[in-house]
MARMIKOL-88076 format. One line per field, with one value per residue: x, y, z of N, C-alpha, C, O in turn; residue number from 1; chain; residue in three letters. Coordinates in nm, 4 decimals. Layout:
BEGIN
n_x <- c(X,...)
n_y <- c(Y,...)
n_z <- c(Z,...)
ca_x <- c(X,...)
ca_y <- c(Y,...)
ca_z <- c(Z,...)
c_x <- c(X,...)
c_y <- c(Y,...)
c_z <- c(Z,...)
o_x <- c(X,...)
o_y <- c(Y,...)
o_z <- c(Z,...)
num <- c(NUM,...)
cadena <- c(A,...)
residuo <- c(Ala,...)
# end
This chain:
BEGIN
n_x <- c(-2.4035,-2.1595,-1.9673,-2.0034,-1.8387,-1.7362,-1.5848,-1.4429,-1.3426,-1.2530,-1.1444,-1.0726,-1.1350,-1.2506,-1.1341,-1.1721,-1.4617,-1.5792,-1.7256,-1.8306,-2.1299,-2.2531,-2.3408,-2.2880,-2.0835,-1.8887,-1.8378,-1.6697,-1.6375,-1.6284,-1.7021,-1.6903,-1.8787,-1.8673,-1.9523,-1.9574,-1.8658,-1.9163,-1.9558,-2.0118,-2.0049,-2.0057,-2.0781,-2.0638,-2.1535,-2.0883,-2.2442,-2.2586,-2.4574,-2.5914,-2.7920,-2.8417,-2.9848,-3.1070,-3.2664,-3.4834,-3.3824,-3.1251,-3.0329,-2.9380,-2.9986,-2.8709,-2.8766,-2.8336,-2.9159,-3.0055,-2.7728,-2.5295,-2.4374,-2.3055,-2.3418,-2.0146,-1.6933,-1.4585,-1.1505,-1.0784,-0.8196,-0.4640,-0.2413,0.0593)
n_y <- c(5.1173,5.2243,5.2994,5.4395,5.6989,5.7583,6.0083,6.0832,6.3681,6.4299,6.6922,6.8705,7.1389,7.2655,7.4720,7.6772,7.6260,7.7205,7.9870,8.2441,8.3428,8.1020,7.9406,7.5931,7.5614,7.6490,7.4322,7.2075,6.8936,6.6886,6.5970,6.4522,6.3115,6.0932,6.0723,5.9150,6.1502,6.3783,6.5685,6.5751,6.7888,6.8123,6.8929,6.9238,6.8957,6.7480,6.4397,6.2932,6.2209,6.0834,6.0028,5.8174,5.7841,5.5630,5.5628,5.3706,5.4229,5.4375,5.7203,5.9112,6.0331,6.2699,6.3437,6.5443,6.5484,6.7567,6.9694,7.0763,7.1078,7.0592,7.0829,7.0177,7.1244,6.9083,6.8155,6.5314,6.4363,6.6177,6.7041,6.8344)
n_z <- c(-7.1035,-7.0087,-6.7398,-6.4086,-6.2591,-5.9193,-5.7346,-5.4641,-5.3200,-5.0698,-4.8525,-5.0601,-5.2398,-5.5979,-5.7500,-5.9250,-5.9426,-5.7198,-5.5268,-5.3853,-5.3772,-5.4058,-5.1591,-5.0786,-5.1800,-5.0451,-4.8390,-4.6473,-4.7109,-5.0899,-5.3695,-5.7003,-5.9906,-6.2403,-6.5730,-6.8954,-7.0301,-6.9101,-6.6077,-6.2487,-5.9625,-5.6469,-5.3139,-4.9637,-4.5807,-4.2907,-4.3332,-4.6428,-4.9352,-5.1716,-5.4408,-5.7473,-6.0385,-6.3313,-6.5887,-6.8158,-7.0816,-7.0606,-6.9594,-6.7035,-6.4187,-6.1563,-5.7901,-5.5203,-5.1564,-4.9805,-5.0476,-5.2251,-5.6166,-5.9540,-6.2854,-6.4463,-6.5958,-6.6794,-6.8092,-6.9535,-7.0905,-7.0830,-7.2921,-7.2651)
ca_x <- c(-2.3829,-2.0502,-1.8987,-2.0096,-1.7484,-1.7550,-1.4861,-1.4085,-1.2049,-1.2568,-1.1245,-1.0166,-1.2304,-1.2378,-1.1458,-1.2435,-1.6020,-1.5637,-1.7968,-1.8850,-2.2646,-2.3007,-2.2379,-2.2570,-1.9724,-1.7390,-1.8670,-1.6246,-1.6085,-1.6837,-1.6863,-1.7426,-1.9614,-1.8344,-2.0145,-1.9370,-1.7812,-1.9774,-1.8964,-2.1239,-1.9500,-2.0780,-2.0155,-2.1450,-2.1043,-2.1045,-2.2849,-2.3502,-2.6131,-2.5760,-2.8764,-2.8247,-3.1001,-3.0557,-3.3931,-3.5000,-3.2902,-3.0063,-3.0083,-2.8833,-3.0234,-2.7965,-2.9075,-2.7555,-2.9939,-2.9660,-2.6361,-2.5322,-2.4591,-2.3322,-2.2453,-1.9316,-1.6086,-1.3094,-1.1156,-1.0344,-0.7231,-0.4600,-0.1179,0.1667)
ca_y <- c(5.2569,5.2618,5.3423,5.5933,5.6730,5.8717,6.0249,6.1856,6.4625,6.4988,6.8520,6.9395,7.2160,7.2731,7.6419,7.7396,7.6203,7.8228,8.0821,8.3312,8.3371,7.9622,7.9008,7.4931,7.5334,7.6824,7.3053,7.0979,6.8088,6.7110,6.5030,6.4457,6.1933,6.1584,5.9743,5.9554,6.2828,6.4573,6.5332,6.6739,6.8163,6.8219,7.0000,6.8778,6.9641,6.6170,6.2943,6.3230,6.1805,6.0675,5.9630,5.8319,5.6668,5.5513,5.5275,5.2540,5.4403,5.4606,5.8533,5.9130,6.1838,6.2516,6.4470,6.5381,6.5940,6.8793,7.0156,7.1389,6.9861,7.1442,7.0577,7.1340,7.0720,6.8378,6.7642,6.4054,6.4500,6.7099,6.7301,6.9516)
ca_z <- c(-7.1392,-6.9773,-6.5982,-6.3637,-6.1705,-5.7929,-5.6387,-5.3053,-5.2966,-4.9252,-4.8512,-5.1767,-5.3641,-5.7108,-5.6868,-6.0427,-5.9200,-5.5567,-5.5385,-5.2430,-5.4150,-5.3637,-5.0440,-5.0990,-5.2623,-4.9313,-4.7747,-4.6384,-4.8093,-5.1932,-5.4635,-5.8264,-6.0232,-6.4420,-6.6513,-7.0504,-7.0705,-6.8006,-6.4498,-6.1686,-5.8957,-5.5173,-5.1848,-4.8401,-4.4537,-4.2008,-4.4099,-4.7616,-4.9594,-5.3981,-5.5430,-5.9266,-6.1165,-6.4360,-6.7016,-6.8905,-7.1922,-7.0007,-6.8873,-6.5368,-6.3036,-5.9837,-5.6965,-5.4015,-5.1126,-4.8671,-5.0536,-5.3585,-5.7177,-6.0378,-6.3939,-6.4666,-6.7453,-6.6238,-6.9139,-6.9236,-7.1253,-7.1343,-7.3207,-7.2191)
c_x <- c(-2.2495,-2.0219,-1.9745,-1.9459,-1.7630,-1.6270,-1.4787,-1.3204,-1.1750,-1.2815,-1.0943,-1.1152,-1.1664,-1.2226,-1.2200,-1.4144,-1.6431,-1.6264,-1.8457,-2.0989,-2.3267,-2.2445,-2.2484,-2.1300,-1.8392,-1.7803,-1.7715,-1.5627,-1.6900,-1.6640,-1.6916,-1.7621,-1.9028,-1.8531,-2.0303,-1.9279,-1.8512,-1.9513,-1.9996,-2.0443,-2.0334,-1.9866,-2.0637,-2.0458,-2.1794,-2.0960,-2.3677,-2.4083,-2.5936,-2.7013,-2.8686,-2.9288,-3.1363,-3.1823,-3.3925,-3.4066,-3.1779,-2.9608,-2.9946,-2.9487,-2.9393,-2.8343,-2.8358,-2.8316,-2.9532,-2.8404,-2.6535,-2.4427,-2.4384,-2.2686,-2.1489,-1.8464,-1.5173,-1.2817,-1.0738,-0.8853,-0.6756,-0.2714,-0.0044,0.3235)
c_y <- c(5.3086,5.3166,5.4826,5.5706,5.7721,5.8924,6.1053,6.2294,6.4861,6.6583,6.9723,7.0307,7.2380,7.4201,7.7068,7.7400,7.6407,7.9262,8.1522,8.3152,8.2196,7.8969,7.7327,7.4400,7.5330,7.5127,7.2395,6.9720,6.7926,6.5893,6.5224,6.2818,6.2041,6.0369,6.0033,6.0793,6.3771,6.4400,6.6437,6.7153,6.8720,6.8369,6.9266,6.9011,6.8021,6.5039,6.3314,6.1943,6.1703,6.0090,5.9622,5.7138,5.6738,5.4935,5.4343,5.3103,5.4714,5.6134,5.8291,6.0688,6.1647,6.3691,6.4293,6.6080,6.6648,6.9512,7.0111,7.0562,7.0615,7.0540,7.0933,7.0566,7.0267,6.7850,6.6364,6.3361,6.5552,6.6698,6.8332,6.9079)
c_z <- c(-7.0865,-6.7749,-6.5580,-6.2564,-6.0482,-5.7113,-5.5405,-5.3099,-5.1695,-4.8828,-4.9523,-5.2265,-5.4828,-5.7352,-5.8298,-6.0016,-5.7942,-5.5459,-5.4205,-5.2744,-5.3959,-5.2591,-5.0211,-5.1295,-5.1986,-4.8536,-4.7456,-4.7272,-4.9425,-5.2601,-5.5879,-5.8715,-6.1642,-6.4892,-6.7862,-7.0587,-6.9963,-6.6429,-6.3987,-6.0224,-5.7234,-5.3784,-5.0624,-4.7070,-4.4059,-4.2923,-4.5029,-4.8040,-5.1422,-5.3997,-5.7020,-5.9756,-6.2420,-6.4959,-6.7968,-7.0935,-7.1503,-6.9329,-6.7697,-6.5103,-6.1583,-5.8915,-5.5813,-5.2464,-4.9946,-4.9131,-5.1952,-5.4527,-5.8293,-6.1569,-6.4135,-6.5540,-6.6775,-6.7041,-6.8911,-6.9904,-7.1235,-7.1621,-7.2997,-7.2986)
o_x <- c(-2.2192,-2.1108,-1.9991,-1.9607,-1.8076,-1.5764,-1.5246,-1.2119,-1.0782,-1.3853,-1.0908,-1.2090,-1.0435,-1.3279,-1.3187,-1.4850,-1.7429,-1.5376,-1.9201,-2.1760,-2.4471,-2.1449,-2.2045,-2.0808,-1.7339,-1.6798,-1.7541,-1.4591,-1.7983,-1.6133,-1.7006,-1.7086,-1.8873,-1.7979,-2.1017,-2.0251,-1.8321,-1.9328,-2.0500,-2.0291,-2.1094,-1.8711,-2.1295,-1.9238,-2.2795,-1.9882,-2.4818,-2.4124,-2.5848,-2.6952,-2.8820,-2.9383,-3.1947,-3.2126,-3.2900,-3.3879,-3.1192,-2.8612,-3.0379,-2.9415,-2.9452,-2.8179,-2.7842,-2.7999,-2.8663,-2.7830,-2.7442,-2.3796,-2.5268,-2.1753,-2.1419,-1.8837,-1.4750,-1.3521,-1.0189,-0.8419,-0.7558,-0.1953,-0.0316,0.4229)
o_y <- c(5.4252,5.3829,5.5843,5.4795,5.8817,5.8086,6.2184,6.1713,6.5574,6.7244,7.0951,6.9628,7.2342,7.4838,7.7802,7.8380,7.5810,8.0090,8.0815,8.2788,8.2187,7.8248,7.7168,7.3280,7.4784,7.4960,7.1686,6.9696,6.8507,6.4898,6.6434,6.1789,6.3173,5.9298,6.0984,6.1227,6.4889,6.3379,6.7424,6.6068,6.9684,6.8039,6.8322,6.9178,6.7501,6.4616,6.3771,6.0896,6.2697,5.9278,6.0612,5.5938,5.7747,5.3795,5.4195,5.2365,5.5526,5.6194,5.7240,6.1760,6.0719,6.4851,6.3237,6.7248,6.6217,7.0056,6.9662,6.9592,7.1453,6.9751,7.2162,6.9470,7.1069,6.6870,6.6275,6.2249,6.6453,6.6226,6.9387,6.9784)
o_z <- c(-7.1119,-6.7215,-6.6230,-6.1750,-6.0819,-5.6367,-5.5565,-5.3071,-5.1431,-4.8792,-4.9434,-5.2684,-5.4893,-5.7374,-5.8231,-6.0254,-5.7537,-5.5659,-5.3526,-5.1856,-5.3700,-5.2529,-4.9072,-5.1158,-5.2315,-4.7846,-4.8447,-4.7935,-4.9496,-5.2081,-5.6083,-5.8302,-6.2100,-6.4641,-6.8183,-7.1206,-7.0441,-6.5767,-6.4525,-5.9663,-5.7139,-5.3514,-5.1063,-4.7056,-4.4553,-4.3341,-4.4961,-4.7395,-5.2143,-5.3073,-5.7740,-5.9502,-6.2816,-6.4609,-6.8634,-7.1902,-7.2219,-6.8607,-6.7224,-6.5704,-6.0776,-5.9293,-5.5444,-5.2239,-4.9187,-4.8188,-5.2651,-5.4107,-5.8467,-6.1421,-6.4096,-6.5956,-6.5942,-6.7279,-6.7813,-6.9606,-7.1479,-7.0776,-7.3571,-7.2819)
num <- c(1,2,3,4,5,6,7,8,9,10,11,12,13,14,15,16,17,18,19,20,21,22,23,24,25,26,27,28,29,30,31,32,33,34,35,36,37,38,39,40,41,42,43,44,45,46,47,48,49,50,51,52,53,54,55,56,57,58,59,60,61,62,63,64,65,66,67,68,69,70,71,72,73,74,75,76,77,78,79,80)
cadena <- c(A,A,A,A,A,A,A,A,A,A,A,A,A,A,A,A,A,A,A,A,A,A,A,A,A,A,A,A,A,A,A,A,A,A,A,A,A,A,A,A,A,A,A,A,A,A,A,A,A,A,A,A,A,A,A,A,A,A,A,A,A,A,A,A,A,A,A,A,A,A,A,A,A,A,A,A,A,A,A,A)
residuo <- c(Unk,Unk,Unk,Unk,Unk,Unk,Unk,Unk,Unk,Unk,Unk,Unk,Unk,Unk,Unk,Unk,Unk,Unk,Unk,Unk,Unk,Unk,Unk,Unk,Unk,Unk,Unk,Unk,Unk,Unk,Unk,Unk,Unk,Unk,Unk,Unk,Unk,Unk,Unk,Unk,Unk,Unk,Unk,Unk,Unk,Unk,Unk,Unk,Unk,Unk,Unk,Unk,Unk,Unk,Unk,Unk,Unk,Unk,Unk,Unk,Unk,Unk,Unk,Unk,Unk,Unk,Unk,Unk,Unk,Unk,Unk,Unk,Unk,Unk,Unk,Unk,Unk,Unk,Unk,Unk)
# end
């Protein structure tokens, strides 16, 4: 079904997806998960935690336990 890829941003936030209302989101360190044209974006304070488990039809569920976890849009191309 293709790559799922995980990256560590470390300290970096995603500021568009920065929110005073979600406070997961002011966390420390982060990441994102993107898999066939979807990306999930995650926050965490000390030692984080991915859970991804992938169904006998290939769907993926990813959780992120004790910390927060959002869908979100990261274009994967852009021209200028």
């Amino acid at each position: 079904m293709g790559d799922i890829l995980i990256l560590d941003l470390a300290d970096k936030k995603l500021d568009k997806y920065t929110n005073d209302k979600l406070p997961w989101t002011k966390m420390k360190w982060g990441g994102v998960v993107r898999y066939r044209g979807l990306d999930a974006y995650f926050r965490y304070e000390g030692t984080g935690s991915i859970s991804i488990k992938i169904d006998l039809v290939g769907s993926v569920t990813v959780s992120f336990k004790e910390h927060g976890g959002m869908i979100v849009k990261i274009p994967d191309l852009s021209v200028e």
